[in-house]
C-alpha positions as a Markdown table, in Angstrom:
| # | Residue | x | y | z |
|---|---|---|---|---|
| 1 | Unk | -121.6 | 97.7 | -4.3 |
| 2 | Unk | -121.4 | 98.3 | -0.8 |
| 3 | Unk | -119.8 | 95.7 | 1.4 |
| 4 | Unk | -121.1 | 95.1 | 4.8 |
| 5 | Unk | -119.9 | 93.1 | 8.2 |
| 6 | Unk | -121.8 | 90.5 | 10.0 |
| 7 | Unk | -121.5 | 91.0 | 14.2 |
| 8 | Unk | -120.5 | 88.7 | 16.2 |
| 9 | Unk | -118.3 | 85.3 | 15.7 |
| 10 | Unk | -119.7 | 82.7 | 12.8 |
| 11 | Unk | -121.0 | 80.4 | 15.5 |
| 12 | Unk | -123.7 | 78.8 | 13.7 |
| 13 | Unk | -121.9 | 78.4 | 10.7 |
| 14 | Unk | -123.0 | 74.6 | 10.0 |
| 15 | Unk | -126.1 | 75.1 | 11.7 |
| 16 | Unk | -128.3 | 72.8 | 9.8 |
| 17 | Unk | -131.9 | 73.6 | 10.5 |
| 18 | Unk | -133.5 | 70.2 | 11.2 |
| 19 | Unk | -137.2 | 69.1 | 10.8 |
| 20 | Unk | -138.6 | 68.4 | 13.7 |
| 21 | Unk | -142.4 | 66.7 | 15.1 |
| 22 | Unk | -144.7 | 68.8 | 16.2 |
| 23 | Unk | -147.3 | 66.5 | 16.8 |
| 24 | Unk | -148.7 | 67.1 | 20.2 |
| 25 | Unk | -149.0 | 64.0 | 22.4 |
| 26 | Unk | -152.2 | 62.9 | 22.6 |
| 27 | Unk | -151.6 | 62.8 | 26.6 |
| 28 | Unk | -150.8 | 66.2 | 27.8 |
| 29 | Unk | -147.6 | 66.1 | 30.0 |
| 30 | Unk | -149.3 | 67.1 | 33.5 |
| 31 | Unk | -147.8 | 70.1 | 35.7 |
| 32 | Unk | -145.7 | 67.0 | 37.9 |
| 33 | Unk | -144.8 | 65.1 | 34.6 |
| 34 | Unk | -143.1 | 68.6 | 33.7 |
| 35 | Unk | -141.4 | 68.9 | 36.8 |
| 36 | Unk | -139.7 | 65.7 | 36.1 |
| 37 | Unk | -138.7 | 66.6 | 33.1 |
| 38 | Unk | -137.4 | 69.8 | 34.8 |
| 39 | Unk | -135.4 | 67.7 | 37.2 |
| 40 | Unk | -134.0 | 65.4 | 34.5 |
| 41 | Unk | -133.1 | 67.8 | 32.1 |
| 42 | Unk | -129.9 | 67.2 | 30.0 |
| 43 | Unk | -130.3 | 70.7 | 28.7 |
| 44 | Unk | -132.0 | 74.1 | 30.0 |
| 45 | Unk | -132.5 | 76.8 | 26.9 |
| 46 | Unk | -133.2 | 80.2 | 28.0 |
| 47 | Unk | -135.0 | 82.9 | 26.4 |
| 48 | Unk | -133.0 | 86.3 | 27.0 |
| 49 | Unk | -135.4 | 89.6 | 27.2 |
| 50 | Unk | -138.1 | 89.8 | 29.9 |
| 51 | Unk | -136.7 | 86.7 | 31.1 |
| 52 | Unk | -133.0 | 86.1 | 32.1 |
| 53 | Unk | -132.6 | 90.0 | 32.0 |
| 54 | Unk | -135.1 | 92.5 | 32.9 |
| 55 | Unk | -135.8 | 94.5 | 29.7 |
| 56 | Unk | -136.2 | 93.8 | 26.0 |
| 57 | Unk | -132.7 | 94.7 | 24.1 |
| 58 | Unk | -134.7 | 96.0 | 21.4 |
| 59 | Unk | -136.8 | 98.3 | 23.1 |
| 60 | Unk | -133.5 | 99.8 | 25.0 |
| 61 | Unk | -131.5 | 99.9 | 21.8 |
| 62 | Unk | -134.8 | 102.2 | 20.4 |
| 63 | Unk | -134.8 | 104.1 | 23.7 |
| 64 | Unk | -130.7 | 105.0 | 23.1 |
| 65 | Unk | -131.9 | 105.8 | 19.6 |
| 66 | Unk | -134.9 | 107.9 | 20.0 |
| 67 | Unk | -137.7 | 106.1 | 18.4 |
| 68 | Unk | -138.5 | 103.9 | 22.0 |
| 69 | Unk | -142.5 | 104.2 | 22.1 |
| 70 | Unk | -143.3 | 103.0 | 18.7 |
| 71 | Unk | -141.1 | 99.8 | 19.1 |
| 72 | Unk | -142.4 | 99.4 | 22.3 |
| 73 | Unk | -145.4 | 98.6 | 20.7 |
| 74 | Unk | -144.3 | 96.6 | 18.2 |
| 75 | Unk | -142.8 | 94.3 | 20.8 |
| 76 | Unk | -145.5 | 93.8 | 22.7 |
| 77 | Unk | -147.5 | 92.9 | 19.4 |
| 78 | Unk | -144.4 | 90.5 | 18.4 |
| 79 | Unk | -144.4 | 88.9 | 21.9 |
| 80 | Unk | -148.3 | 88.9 | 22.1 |
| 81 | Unk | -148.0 | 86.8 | 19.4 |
| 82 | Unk | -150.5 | 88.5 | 16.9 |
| 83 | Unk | -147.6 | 89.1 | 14.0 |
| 84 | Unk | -144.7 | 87.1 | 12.9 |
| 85 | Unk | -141.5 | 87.6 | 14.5 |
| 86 | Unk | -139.7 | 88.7 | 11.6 |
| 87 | Unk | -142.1 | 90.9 | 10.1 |
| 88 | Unk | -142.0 | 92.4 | 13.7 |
| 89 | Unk | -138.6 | 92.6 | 13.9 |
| 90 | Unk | -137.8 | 93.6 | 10.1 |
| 91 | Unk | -140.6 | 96.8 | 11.2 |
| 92 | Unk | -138.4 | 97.6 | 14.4 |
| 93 | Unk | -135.3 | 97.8 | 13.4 |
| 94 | Unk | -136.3 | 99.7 | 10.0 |
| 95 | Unk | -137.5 | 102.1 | 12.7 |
| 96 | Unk | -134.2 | 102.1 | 14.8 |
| 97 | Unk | -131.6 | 102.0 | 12.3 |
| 98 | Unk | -128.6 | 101.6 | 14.5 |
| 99 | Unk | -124.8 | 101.9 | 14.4 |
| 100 | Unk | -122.4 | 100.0 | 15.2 |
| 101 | Unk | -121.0 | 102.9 | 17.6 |
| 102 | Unk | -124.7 | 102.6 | 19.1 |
| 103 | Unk | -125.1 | 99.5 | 19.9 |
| 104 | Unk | -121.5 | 99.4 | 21.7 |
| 105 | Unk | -122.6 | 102.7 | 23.4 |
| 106 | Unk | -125.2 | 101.3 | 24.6 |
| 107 | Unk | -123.9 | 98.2 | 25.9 |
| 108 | Unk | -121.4 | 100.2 | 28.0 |
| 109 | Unk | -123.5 | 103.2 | 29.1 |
| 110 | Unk | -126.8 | 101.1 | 29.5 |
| 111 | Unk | -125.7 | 97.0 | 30.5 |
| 112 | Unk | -128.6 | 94.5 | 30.4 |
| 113 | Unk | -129.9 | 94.1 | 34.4 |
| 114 | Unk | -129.5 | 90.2 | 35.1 |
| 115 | Unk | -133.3 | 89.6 | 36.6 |
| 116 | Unk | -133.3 | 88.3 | 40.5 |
| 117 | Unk | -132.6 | 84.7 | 41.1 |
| 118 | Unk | -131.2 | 83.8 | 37.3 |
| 119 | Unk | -127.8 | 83.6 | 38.2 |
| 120 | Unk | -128.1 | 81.0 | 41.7 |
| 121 | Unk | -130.6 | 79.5 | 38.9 |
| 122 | Unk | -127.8 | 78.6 | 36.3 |
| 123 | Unk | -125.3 | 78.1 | 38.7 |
| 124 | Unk | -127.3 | 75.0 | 40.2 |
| 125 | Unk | -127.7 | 74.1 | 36.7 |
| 126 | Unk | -124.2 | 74.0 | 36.0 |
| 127 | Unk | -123.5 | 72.3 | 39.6 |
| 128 | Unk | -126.2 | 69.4 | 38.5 |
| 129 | Unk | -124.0 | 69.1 | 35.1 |
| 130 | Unk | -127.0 | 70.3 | 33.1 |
| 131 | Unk | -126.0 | 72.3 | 29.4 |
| 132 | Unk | -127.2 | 76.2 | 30.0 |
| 133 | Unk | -128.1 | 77.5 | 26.5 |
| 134 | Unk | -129.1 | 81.0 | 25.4 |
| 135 | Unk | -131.7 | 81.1 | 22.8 |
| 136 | Unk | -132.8 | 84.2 | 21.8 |
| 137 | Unk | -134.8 | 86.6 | 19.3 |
| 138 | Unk | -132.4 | 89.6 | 20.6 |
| 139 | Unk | -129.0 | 90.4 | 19.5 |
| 140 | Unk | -125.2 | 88.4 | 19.2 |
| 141 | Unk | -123.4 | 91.6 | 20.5 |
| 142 | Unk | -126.3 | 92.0 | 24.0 |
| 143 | Unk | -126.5 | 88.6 | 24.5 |
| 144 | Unk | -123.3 | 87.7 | 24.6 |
| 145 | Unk | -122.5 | 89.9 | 27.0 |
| 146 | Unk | -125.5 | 88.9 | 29.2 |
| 147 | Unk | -123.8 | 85.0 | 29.0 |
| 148 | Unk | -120.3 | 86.0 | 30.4 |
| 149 | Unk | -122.4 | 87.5 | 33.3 |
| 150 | Unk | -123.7 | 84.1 | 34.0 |
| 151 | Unk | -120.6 | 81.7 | 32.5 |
| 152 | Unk | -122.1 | 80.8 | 29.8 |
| 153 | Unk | -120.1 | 79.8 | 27.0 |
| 154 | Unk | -121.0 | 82.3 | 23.8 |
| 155 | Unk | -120.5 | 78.7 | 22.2 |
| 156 | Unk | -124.3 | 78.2 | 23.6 |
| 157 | Unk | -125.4 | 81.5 | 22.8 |
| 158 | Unk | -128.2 | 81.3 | 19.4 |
| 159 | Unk | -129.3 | 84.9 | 18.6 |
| 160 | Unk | -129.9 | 87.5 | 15.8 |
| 161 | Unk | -126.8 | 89.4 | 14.2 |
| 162 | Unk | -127.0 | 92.7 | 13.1 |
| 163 | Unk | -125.2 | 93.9 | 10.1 |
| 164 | Unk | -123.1 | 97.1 | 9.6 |
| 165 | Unk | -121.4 | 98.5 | 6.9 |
| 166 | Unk | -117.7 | 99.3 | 6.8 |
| 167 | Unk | -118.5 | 102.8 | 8.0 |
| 168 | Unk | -120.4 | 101.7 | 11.0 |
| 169 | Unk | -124.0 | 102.5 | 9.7 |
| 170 | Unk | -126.9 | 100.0 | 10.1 |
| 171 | Unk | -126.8 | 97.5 | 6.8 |
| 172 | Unk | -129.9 | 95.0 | 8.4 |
| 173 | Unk | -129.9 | 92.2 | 10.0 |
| 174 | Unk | -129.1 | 88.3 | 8.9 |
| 175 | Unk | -132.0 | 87.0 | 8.0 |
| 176 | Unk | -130.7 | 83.3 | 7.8 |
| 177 | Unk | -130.6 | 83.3 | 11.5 |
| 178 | Unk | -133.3 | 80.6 | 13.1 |
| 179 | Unk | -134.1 | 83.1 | 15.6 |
| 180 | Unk | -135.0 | 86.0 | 13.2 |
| 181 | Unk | -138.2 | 83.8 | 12.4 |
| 182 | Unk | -141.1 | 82.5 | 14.0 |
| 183 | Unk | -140.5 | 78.8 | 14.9 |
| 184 | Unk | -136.8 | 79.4 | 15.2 |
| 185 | Unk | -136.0 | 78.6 | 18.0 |
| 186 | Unk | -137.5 | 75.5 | 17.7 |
| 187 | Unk | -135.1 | 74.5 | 15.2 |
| 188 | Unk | -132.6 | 76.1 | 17.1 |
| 189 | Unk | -133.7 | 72.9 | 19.6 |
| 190 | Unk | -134.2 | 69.9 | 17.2 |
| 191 | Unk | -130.2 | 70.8 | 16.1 |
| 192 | Unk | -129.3 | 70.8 | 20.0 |
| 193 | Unk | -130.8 | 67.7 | 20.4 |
| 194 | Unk | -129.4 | 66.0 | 16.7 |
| 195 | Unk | -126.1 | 67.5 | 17.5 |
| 196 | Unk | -125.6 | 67.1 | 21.2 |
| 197 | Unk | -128.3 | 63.6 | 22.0 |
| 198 | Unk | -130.1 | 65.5 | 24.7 |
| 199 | Unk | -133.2 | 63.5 | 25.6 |
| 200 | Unk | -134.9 | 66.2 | 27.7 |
| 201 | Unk | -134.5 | 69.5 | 27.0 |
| 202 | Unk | -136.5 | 72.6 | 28.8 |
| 203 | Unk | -137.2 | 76.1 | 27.6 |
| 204 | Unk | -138.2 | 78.6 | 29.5 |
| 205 | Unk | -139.8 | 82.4 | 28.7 |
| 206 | Unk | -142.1 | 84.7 | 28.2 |
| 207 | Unk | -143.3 | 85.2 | 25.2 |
| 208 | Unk | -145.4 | 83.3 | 22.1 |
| 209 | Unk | -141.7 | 82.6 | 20.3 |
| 210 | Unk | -141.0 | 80.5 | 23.7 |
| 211 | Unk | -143.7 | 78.6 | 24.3 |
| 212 | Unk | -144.1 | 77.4 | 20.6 |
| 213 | Unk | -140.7 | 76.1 | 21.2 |
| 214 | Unk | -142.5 | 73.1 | 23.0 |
| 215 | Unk | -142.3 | 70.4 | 20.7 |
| 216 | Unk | -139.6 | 69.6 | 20.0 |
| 217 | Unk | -138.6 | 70.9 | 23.4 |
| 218 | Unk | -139.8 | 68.1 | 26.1 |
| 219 | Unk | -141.1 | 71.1 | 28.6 |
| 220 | Unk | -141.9 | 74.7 | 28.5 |
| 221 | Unk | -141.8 | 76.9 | 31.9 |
| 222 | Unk | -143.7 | 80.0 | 31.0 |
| 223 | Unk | -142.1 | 83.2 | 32.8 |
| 224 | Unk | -144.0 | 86.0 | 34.1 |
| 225 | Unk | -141.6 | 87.8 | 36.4 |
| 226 | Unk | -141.0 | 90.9 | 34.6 |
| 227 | Unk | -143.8 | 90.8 | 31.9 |
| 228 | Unk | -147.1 | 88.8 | 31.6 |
| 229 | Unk | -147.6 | 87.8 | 28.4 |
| 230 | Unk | -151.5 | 86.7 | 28.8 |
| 231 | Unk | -151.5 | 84.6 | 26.0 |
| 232 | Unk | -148.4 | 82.7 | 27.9 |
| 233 | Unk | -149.7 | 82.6 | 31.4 |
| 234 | Unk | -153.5 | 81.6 | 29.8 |
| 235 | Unk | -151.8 | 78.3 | 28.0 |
| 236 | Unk | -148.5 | 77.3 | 29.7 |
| 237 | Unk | -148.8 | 74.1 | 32.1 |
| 238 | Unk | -146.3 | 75.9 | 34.4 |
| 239 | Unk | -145.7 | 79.0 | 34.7 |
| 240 | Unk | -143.5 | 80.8 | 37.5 |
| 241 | Unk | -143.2 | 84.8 | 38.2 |
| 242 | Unk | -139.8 | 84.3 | 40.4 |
| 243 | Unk | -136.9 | 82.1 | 39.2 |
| 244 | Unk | -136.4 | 80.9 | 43.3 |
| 245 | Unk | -139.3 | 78.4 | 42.1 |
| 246 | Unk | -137.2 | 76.5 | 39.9 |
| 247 | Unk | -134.1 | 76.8 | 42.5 |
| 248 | Unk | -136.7 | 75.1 | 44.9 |
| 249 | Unk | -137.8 | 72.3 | 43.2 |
| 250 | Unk | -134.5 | 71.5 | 42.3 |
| 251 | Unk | -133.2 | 71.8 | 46.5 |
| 252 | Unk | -136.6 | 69.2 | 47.1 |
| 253 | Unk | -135.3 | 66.3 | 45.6 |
């Protein structure tokens, strides 16, 4: 039988998936009650493609391996909202197949491009003793290396891993991951909040994974400033193109 390798460190090892409410208030948090939220925050969770960086992993690790416009497409369907994530992302990488010597390759020849204002955002974070977390549909290996950029701990990083066998070829990807499934990242959430006692936690992105985040997250900031997402920008209560917004509100008070 052939044995295979699991990237990335075992960080979620005793990750227990909690239940969590998903009752929606009957009171709909206005756009100010958000921003209070915002300002009170014990914790900020981040999505990672279109959002803290510029492109999507996925579509770049397709690009390196020659199959880039059919899992374009697949993305946007996944982020559109209009299939599951993992059947999405199950399709995409069956498509890609990548190495281990690939995705390294990549990450050296081709490093993810932080977007504008993201890293004076998490500083202030940091300065304002608010928890940065990564929480992400992308890959251990990218994202990682997208949170030393921004010092974050890979301690707060929550993301897919791919699997390899011994000889470097593609062996699939962990599907017990929370993030490899639509609602994940929700979980990945409720735990934050059972594990650390955050009262107020905020996540913000741009896609349909994101946004259904909100509960059990407390506030959801909709992200626009590298992709629209229509089905985002149509439904989220706030929703900002240009992280300086969120740098603002935070120099107002």
């Amino acid at each position: 039988m052939s044995q295979h390798r699991v990237q990335g460190g075992d960080l979620q090892s005793n990750l227990i998936l909690l239940s969590h409410n998903r009752k929606v208030p009957s009171r709909m948090s206005s756009l100010m009650e958000m921003k209070e939220i915002f300002h009170n925050a014990d914790a900020v969770c981040f999505d990672v493609d279109s959002t803290v960086i510029r492109e999507e992993g996925i579509d770049e690790l397709a690009k390196f391996c020659g199959v880039g416009d059919a899992v374009a497409e697949m993305t946007r369907r996944a982020m559109g909202g209009s299939v599951t994530f993992k059947a999405a992302l199950t399709a995409r990488l069956g498509l890609i197949r990548p190495s281990y010597e690939q995705v390294q390759k990549l990450i050296s020849e081709h490093p993810p491009q932080l977007t504008p204002g993201i890293r004076e955002l998490v500083s202030r974070l940091h300065q304002r003793g608010v928890q940065v977390f990564l929480v992400s549909g992308g890959f251990q290996s990218i994202v990682d290396h997208v949170a030393m950029q921004l010092n974050i701990p890979t301690a707060n990083v929550y993301a897919n891993r791919l699997k390899f066998y011994f000889n470097g070829e593609y062996a699939g990807f962990d599907e017990t991951q929370p993030t490899a499934e639509s609602g994940g990242k929700g979980k990945v959430i409720s735990y934050l909040k059972e594990q650390f006692q955050f009262k107020k936690v905020v996540m913000i992105g741009d896609g349909a994974t994101d946004m259904e985040a909100c509960p059990p997250a407390d506030c959801f900031i909709g992200f626009g400033g590298n992709v629209v997402r229509k089905q985002v920008k149509e439904k989220a209560k706030w929703y900002i193109t240009h992280f300086d917004e969120l740098l603002k509100e935070l120099e107002e008070r």
